[in-house]
N, C-alpha and C positions, 0 to 999 in steps of 0.2 A: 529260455528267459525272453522275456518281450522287453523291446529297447525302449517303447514306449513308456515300463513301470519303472525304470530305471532313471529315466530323468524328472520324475516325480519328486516330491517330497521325501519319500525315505531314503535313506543311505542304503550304500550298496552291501554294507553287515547283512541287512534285513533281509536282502533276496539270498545272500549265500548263506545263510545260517550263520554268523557272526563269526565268522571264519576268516578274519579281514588280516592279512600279511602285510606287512609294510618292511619293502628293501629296507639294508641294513644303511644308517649314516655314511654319508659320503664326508672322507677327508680331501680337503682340497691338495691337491702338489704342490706347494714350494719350492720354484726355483731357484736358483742363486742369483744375481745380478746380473749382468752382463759389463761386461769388462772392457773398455776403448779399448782400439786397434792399436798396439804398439808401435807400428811405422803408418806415415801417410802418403799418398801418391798423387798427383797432379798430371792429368793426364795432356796430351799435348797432341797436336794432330799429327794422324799417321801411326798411332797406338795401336798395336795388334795385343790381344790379351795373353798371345805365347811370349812376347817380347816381357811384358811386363809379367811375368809369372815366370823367366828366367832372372828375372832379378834379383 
């Protein structure tokens, strides 16, 4: 096939014998919400992330 007949006027049915496949419907995913942090932390100098991750 020449790329050149392809960006023409006719559709691409025309060059493949009408033999045109179209992927099935996409559903999108639905997430759930996201849900605030149940505790808050306030960090303070000299915070090491193991310190606060034994907490």
């Amino acid at each position: 096939m020449d790329l050149i007949r392809l960006t023409g006027s006719k559709s691409l049915a025309y060059f493949i014998g009408g033999m045109v496949t179209r992927p099935p419907a996409f559903k999108p995913v639905v997430k759930p919400a996201l849900q605030p942090a149940a505790t808050t932390y306030t960090f303070k100098s000299g915070d090491t992330l193991s310190a606060i991750a034994a907490q």
